[in-house]
C-alpha positions as CSV (number, residue, x, y, z in Angstrom):
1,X,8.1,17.4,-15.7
2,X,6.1,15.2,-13.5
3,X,5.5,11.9,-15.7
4,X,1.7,10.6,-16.6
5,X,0.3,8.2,-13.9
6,X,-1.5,5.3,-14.8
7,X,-4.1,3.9,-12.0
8,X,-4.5,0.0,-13.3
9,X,-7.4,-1.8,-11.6
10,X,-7.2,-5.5,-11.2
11,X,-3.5,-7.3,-10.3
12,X,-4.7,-10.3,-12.8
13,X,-2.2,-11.4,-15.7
14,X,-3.9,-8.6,-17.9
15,X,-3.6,-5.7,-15.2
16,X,0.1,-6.7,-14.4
17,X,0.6,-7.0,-18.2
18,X,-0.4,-3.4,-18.9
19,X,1.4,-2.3,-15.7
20,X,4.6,-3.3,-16.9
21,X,4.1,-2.3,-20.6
22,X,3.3,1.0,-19.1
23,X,6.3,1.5,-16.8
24,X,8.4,1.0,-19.5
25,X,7.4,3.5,-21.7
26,X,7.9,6.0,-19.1
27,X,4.6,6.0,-16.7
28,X,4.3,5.8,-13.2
29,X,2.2,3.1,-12.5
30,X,0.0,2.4,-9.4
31,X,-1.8,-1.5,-9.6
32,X,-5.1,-1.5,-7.0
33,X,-6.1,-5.0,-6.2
34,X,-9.2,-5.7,-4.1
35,X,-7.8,-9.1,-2.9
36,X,-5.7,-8.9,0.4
37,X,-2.7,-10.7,-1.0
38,X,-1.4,-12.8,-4.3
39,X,-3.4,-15.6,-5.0
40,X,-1.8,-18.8,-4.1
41,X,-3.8,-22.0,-5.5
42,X,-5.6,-23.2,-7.9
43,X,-4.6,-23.2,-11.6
44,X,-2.5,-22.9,-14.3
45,X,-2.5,-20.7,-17.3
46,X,-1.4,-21.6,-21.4
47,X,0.6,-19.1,-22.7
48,X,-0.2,-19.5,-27.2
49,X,2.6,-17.8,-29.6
50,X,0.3,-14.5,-29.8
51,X,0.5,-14.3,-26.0
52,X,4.0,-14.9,-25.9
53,X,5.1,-12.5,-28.5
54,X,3.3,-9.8,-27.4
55,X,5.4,-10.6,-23.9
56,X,8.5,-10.6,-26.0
57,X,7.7,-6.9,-27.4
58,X,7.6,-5.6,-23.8
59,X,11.1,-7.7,-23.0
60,X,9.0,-10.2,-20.8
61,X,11.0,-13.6,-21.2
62,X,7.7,-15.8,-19.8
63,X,9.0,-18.9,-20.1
64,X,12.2,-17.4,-17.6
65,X,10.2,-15.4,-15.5
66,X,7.4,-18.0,-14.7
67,X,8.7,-21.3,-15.4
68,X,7.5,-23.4,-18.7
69,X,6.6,-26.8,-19.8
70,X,6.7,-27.8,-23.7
71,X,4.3,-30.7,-24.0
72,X,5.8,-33.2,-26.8
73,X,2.0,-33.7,-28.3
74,X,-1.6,-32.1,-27.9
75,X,-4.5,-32.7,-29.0
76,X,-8.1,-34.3,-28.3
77,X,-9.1,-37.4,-27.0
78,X,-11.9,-39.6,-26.3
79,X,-13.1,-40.8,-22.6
80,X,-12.0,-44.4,-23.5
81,X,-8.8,-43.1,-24.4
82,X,-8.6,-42.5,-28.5
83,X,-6.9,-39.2,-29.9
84,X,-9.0,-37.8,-32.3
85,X,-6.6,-35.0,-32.9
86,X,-2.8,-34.8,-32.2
87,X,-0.7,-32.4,-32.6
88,X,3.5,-32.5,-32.0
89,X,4.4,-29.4,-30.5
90,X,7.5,-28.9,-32.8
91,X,4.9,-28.7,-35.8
92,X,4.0,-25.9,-33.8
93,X,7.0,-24.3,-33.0
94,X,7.8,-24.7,-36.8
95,X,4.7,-23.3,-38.2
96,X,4.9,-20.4,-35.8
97,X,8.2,-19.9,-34.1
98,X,7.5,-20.5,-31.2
99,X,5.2,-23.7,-29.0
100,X,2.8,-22.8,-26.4
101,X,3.8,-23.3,-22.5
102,X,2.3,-23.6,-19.7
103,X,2.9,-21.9,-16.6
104,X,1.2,-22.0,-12.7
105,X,-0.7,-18.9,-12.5
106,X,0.6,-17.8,-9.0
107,X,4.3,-18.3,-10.3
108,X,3.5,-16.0,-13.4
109,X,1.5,-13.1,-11.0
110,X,4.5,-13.3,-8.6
111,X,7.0,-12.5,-11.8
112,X,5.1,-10.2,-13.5
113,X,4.7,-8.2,-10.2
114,X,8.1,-8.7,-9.1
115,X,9.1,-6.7,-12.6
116,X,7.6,-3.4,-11.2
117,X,8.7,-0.9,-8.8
118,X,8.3,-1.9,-5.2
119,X,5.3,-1.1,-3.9
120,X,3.5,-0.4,-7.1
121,X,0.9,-2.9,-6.8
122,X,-1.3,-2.0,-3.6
123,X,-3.6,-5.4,-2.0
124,X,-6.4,-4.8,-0.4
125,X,-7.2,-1.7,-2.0
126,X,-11.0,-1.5,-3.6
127,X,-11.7,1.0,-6.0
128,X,-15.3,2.2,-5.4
129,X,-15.5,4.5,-8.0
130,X,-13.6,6.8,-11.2
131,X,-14.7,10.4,-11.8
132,X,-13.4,10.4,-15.3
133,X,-13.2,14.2,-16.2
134,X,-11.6,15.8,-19.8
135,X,-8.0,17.0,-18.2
136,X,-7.8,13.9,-15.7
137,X,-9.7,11.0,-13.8
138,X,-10.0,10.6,-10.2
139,X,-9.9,6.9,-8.6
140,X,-11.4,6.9,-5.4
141,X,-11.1,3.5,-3.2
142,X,-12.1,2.0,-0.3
143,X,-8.9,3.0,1.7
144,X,-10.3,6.5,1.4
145,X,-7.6,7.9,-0.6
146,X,-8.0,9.5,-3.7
147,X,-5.4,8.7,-6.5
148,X,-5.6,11.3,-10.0
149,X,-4.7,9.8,-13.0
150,X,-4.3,10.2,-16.5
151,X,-4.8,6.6,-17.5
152,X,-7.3,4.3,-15.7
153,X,-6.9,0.8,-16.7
154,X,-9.9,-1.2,-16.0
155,X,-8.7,-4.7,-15.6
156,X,-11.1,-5.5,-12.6
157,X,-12.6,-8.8,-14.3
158,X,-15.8,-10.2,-15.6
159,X,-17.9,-8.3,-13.1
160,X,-16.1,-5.3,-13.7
161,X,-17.7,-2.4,-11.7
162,X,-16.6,0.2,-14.0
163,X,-17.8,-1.5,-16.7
164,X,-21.4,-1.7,-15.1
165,X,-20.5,2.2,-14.3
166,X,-20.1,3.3,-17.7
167,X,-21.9,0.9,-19.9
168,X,-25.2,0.6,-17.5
169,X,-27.3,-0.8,-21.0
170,X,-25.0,-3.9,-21.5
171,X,-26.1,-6.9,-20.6
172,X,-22.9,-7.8,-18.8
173,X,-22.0,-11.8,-18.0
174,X,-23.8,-14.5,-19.8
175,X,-24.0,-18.4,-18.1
176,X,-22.5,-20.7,-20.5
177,X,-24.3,-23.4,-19.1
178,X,-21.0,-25.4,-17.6
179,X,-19.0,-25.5,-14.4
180,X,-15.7,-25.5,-13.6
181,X,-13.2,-27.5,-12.0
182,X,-9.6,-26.6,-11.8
183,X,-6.7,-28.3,-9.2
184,X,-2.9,-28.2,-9.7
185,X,-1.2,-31.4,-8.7
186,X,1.9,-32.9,-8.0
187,X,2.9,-36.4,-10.3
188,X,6.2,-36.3,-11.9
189,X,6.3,-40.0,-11.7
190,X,3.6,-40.6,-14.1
191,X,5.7,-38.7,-16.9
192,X,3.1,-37.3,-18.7
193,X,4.0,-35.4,-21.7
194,X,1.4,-34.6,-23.8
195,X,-1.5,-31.9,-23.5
196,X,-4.8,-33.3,-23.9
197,X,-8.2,-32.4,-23.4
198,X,-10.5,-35.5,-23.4
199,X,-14.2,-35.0,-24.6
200,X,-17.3,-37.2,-23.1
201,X,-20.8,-36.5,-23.3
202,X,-21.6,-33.1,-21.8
203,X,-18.3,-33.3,-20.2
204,X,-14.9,-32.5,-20.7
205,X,-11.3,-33.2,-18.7
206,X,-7.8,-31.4,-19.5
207,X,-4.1,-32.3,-18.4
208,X,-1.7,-29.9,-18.9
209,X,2.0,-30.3,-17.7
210,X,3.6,-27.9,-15.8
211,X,7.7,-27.4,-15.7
212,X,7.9,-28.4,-11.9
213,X,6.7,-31.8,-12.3
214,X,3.1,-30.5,-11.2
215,X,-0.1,-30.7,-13.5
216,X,-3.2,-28.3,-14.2
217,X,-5.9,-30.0,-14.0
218,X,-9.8,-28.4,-15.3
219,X,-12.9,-30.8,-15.9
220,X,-16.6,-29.2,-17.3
221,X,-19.6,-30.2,-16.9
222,X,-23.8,-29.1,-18.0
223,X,-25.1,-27.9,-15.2
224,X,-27.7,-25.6,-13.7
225,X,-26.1,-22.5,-12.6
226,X,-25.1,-21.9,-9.0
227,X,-25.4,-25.7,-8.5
228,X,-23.0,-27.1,-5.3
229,X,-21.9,-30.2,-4.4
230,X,-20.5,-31.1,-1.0
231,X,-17.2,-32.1,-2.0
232,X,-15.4,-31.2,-4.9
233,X,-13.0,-34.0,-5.3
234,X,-15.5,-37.2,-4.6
235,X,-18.0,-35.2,-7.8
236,X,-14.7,-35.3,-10.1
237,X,-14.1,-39.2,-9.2
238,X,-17.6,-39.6,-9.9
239,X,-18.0,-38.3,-13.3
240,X,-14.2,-38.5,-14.8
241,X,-13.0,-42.0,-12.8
242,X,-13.6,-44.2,-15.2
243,X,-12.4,-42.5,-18.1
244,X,-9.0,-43.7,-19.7
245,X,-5.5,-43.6,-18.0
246,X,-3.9,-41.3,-16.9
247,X,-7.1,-39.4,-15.3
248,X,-8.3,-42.1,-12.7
249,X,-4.2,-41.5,-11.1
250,X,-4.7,-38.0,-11.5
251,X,-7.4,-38.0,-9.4
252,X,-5.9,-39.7,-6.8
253,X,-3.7,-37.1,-6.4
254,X,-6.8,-34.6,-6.0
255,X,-8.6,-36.8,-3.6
256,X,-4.8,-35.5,-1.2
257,X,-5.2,-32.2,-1.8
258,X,-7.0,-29.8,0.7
259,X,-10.2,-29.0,-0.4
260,X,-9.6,-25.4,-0.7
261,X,-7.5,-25.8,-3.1
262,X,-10.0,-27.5,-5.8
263,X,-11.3,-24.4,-7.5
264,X,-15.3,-24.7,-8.3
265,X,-16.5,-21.8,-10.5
266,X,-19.7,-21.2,-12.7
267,X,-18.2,-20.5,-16.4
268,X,-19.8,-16.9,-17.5
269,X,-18.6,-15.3,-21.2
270,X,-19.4,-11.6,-22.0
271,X,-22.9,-11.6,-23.2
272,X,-22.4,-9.3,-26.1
273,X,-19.2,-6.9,-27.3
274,X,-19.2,-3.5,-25.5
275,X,-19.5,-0.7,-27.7
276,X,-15.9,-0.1,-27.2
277,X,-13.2,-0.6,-24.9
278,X,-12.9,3.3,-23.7
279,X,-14.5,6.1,-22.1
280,X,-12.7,9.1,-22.3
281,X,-9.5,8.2,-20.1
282,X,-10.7,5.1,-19.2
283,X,-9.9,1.5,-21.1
284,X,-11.3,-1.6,-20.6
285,X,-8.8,-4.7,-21.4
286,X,-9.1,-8.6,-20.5
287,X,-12.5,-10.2,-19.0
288,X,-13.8,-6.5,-18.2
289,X,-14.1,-6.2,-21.5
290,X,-14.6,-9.6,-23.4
291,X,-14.7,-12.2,-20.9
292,X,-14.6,-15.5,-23.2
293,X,-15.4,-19.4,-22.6
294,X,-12.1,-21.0,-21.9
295,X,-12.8,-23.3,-25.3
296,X,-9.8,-22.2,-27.4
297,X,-7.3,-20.7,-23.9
298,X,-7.2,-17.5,-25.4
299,X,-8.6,-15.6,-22.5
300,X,-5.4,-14.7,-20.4
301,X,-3.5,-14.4,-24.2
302,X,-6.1,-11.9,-24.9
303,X,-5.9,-10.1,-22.1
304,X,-2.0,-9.8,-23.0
305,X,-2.7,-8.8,-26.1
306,X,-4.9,-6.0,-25.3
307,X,-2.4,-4.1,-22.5
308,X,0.8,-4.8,-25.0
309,X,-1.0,-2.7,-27.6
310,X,-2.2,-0.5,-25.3
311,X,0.7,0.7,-24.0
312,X,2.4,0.7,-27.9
313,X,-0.8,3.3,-29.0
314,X,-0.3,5.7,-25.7
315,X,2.0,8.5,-25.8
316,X,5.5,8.0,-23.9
317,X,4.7,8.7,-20.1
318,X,7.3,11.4,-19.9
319,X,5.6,13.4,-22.2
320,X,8.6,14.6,-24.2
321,X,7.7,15.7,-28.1
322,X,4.6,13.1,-28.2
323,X,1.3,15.2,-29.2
324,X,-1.0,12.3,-28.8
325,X,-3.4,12.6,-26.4
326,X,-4.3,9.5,-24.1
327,X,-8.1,10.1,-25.5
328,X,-7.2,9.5,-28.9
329,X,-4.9,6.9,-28.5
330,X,-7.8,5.1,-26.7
331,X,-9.9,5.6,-29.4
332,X,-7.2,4.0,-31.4
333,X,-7.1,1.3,-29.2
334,X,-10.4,0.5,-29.4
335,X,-10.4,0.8,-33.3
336,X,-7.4,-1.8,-32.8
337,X,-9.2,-4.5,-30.4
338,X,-12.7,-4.9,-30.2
339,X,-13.1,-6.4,-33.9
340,X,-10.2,-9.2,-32.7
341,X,-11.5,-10.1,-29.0
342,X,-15.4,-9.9,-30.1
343,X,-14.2,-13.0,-33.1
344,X,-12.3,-14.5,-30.6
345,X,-15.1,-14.7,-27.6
346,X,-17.7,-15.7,-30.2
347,X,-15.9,-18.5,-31.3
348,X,-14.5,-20.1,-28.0
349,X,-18.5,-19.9,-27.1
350,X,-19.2,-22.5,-30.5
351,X,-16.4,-24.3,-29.6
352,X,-17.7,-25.2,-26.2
353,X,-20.5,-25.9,-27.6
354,X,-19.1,-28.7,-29.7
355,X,-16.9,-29.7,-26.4
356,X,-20.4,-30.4,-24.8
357,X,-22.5,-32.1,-26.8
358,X,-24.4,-34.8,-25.0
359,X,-26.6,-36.3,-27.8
360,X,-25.4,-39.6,-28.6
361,X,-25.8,-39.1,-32.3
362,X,-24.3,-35.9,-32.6
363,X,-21.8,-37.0,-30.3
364,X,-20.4,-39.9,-32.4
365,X,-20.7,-37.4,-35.7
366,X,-18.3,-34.6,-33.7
367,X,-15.7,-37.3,-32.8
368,X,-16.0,-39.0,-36.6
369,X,-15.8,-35.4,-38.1
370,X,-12.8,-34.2,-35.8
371,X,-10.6,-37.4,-36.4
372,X,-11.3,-36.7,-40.2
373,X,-9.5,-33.2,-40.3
374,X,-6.1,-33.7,-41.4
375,X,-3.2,-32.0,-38.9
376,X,-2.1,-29.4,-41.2
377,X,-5.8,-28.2,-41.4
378,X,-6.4,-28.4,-37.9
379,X,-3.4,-26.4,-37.5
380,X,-3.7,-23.9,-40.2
381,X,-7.3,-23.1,-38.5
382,X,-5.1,-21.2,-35.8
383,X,-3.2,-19.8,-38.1
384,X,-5.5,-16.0,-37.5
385,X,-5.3,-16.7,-33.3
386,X,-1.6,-17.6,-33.4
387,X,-0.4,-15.0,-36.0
388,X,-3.2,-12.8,-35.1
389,X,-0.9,-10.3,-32.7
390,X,0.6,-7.4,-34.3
391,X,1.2,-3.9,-33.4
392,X,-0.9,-1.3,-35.1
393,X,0.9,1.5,-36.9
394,X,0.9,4.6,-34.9
């Protein structure tokens, strides 16, 4: 018997995620990825305890596969340098059993490919369109080559084709009204070990520490969409240099690195929740179907979330004694995710907007009410994102 193939669109964390959850439950897998190659710059991702124990029910050791740092604090902070909120990371680990990490995204796309089959996950290979039909879908691409499938994962990002394909009424991306800035940098001698993410006016910086001595950098800012400046790095020294140590040395670390490699993006959330995350064989996980502000760092985590369940609700791709159909089990899977990831979008949009205030008023009642919140109930507010992962009875 010939086992069920799975055609997964989109080689981002959530893709590769599904691709592996699927290949070990049996299924051949095939991973088409627009891009011509890996990426290579630009950012890092946080990995929460939901994200990493939904890894750990596929057997994906993140923290060994792509490298981990444990900050000793995180929190919030002020632009003159004055946590409002701190947090020790072994609170964390105690309250949840296990503390986030932080990994380099291109280190954690190179181990999650590099635990499929060779040649599973095809660059440069656009898919143009999915003839999804009751026995079996058809993925056409831009290679010419037809692939059938019983599965089509549509992981293909917040612009996602098949999403405009199949949902035509939704109103697809919304502008949240900020833009992006996102740099990974080398400064192991400034020993930085906490987290932070420091709020100003209508603008917002965030250091993470990476295990290699490196740092992800990502700054915000209220700005008319599809607004440009001429050079990435001298905007960031202009708005973030005099805020409090360590940022202006961070920055001079940015000001040497190759401007290319200073990612600029406009920040878009889903506008709405789609109806639901399938169409007949067809499943919609990650940004494709509930692209998020980056407010709480649940995006990539959700993403996980969705293909780890996914995969759990399928039928075995070997077929043996399972009677599920992959149309139910979608259904299921839908039934499963669209009432966590809507709550989890909606509220990392009214977190950003708390992030950017700019009034002076309301900016100085934020800070005053966010250093007021005791650290247990600042942490026990997670309590439904970090514990929120399970996997749904069958």
């Amino acid at each position: 018997m010939t086992n069920r193939h799975a055609v997964v669109v989109g080689a981002g964390i959530g893709g590769l995620t599904a691709a592996i959850a699927l290949h070990r439950r049996g299924w051949q897998v095939t991973v088409c990825e627009r891009a011509p190659e890996p990426p290579t710059t630009g950012a890092g991702i946080g990995l929460a305890p939901n994200a990493l124990r939904a890894l750990d029910a596929i057997g994906v050791d993140a923290a060994h596969a792509g490298g981990s740092a444990v900050p000793t604090t995180m929190g919030v902070r002020r632009a003159d340098g004055r946590w409002l909120t701190r947090t020790d990371t072994a609170d964390m680990a105690a309250r949840y059993g296990v503390a986030p990490i932080a990994v380099p995204r291109p280190t954690l796309t190179a181990a999650l490919t590099g635990a499929l089959p060779a040649q599973a996950v095809r660059y440069g290979t656009a898919v143009t369109a999915v003839v999804d039909d009751a026995d079996r879908s058809t993925v056409r691409t831009a290679t010419g080559a037809d692939l059938p499938a019983d599965l089509v994962v549509a992981a293909d990002g917040i612009h996602s084709a098949l999403r405009r394909a199949y949902f035509p009424a939704h109103p697809g991306p919304h502008y949240i009204g900020e833009i992006a800035w996102r740099a990974l940098v080398d400064a192991p001698d400034l020993r930085i070990t906490a987290m932070s993410e420091t709020w100003g006016r209508g603008e917002r910086f965030g250091v993470t520490p990476l295990s290699d001595g490196r740092f992800y950098l990502y700054a915000t800012a209220l700005v008319p969409a599809g607004t440009r400046s001429a050079d990435a790095r001298a905007e960031l020294r202009r708005r973030f240099g005099s805020w409090h140590d360590p940022i202006p040395a961070l920055l001079d670390r940015v000001d040497r690195l190759d401007p290319a490699d200073v990612l600029r993006n406009d920040l878009y959330d889903l506008a709405g929740p789609l109806p639901r995350l399938h169409h007949g064989r067809i499943a919609w996980l990650g940004d494709a179907a509930h692209a998020m502000a980056p407010n709480l760092g649940q995006g990539g985590c959700q993403a996980i979330e969705d293909a780890v369940v996914l995969a759990h609700l399928l039928p075995a791709g070997d077929g043996g004694h399972d009677s599920r159909s992959v149309p139910a089990a979608l259904a299921a899977y839908t039934a499963a995710r669209l009432g966590r990831t809507d709550a989890v979008r909606v509220r990392a949009r009214r977190v950003g907007r708390l992030g950017a205030l700019r009034n002076p008023l309301a900016v100085a009642a934020r800070d005053l009410a966010v250093r007021a919140t005791p650290t247990r109930l600042a942490l026990r507010g997670m309590d439904d994102l970090f514990n929120g992962f399970h996997l749904p009875e069958l």
